[in-house]
Steps between C-alpha positions, in 0.01 A plus 500: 500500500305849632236321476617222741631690769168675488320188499680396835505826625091457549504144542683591829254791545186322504656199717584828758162598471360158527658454854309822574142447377470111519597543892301756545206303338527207691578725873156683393308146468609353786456812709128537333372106497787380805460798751897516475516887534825531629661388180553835376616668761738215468560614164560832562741467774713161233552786289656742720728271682592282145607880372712530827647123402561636176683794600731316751590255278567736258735696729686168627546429124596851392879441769580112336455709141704767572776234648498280192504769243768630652713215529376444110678787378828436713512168346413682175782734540759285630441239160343237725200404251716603181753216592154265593375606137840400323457151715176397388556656126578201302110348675326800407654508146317111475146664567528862365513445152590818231705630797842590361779407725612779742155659448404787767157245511710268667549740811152628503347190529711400752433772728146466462531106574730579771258758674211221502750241660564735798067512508518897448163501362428813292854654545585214219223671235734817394763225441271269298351803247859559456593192401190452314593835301806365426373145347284704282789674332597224379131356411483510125112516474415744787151443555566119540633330783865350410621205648727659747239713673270210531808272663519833712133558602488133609783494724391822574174408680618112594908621626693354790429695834807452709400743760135633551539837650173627461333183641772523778432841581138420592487216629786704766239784527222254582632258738592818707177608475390139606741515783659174336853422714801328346345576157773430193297689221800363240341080594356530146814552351561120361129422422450778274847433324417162427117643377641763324760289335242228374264803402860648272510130346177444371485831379815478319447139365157606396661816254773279429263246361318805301773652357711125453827595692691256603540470852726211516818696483781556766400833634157392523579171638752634726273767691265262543710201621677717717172691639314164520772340694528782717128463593562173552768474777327773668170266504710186583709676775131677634315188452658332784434779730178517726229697331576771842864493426472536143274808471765678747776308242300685200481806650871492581584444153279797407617742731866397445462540143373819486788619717729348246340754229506804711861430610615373160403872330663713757808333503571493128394849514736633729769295374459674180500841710139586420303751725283198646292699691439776255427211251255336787335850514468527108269163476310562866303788360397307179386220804284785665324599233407134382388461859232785503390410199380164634303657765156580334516125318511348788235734727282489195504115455463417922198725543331318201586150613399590903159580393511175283602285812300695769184437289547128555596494081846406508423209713200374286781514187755337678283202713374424124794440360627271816193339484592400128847441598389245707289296302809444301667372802742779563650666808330856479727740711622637218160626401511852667711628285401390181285862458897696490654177263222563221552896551853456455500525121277779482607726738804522749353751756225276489650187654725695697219642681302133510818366626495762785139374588587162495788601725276714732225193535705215570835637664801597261670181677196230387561288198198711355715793549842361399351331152374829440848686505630203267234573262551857493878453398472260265358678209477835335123663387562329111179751391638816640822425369393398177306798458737759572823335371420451195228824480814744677670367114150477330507138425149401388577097371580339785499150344575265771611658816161534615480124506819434625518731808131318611637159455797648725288640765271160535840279529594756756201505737490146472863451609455760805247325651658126464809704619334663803334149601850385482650740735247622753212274477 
């Protein structure tokens, strides 16, 4: 499994690098055989402001983090996700497998699930090593995979986003930077809940299929009935709305929704007589940190891809692929951001920063830049996460999950695109 996360580690490397010598290549040819000096003072000056981009971002991100970790741990405190964990308990004991009933599991994979519904990004990682530590306490052979960490990994990498903060956050940042008015950053709210939900499905049909649970039991069959007919009336009610009407509609329900959360957590923690604030404070400074953290990532990754684009690269790469798209008779918008969707597994500063370029290039309000922001939430990095879950519990047969978490992540892209062409297109 060392050997895996090392593996990734310099396949991410070299595609860094790549962006770097590859543009530089090409600038150097055309300025040599084209006369196009100018291209790397171009360059130069990408880099600079794409670090600057970076930075801001960054430091929009770094308040939404604090806000959300902080209303974590008062809905933490106050029992909030224990009660949610006790609700959806009889569902997860259909899929977890060797989990004894009333397990301390139970709670830790909750709060790692619940942390990648609210889209906190790398906040949820603490959360999921602890919940994978605890799965492999119960693993009887511990340098194999059991059938409750795979289940885990899965919906891990493919879970339900109900609100994506991170993507929220920047999209914020950058339509002020853009000078966008009457932006509503929350507009991908229901897209990327009905992505993220058909990304959870596969994913867990696909294990399910593996290990042969049975799915067709009331839990299971509940959750999904009720979560598929609450999609439903929300696409029959939107449906009817004009496609002006029902973006603001969408980004209503977002906003609204969030609200709901934030209000939901104070009040049953000051009905229970907590110290809300001092509980708010608690979780902000974990939010902090995991902001600054992010910073470098995302510098590092936008000064690689600026000299990719402003050497003419990025556009040779991504007028190729259209060009293939439409022999097949396809609408190629969605072809920009195809560069961040197969990143996505591999690395999640990767696509985040790809996703800020495509956001940057074609206006954070374009369908470019909106598809781009579904994409983002929809998955999780299944490499990264396979390599240092199960190497943090040193795991070295991973069996299936592998497998599973790609056939996840290709059900997912292909759902936020038909999704985003539903929506915005």
């Amino acid at each position: 499994m060392y050997f895996i996360l090392s593996y990734f580690a310099m396949a991410l490397n070299y595609i860094w690098a790549a962006f770097f010598l590859i543009g530089f290549i090409v600038a150097l040819c055309k300025a040599i055989f084209l006369g196009q000096t100018g291209l790397m003072s171009d360059m130069m000056s990408g880099m600079f402001d794409s670090a600057k981009t970076g930075f801001e971002v960054s430091l929009g991100l770094t308040g939404v983090m604090t806000l959300w970790l902080g209303i974590m741990k008062i809905g933490e405190k106050a029992g909030v996700i224990s009660v949610f964990s006790k609700a959806v308990a009889p569902f997860f004991r259909t899929l977890f497998r060797g989990i004894p009933k009333g397990h301390p599991a139970y709670g830790s994979v909750m709060m790692n699930l619940s942390a990648n519904m609210l889209g906190l990004d790398n906040a949820a990682t603490p959360l999921g090593l602890k919940a994978m530590g605890d799965l492999q306490e119960l693993n009887p052979e511990k340098e194999t995979v059991s059938d409750a960490q795979v289940m885990f990994l899965v919906l891990n990498t493919a879970g339900i986003t109900l609100i994506p903060t991170t993507v929220i956050a920047m999209r914020q940042t950058i339509a002020m930077q853009q000078h966008v008015v009457n932006f509503n950053a929350a507009d991908i709210f229901l897209p990327t809940l009905i992505a993220t939900f058909i990304a959870f499905t596969a994913g867990m049909i696909v294990v399910a299929i593996y290990q042969r649970i049975d799915l067709f039991k009331l839990p299971v069959l509940a959750f999904f009935g009720g979560f598929c007919g609450l999609i439903a009336l929300l696409h029959f009610t939107l449906s009817r709305l004009p496609a002006e009407q029902m973006q603001q509609t969408v980004g209503a329900i977002g906003a609204g929704f969030i609200m709901l959360i934030v209000i939901l957590f104070i009040a049953a923690g000051t009905l229970k007589k907590q110290k809300v604030f001092d509980n708010f404070i608690e979780g902000a400074k974990e939010g902090f940190q995991v902001a600054v953290r992010i910073v470098p990532y995302l510098v590092g990754m936008l000064i690689a891809i600026s000299v990719f684009r402003t050497s003419g690269c990025m556009d040779y790469l991504v007028n190729g692929v259209g060009h293939l798209v439409a022999l097949c008779g396809f609408n190629t918008d969605f072809v920009p951001v195809l560069p961040q969707a197969f990143m996505k597994p591999l690395s999640g500063s990767g696509a985040r920063g790809l996703m800020v370029d495509v956001m940057k290039n074609y206006g954070v309000a374009s369908f470019q830049g909106k598809l781009s922001a579904i994409i983002q939430g929809t998955t999780e990095t299944t490499f990264y996460v396979l390599a240092v879950y199960f190497g943090s519990v040193g795991i070295k047969n991973t069996r299936g999950a592998l497998a599973c978490g790609l056939i996840a992540d290709a059900v997912g892209l292909i759902a936020a695109i038909v999704v985003g062409y539903m929506f915005f297109h």
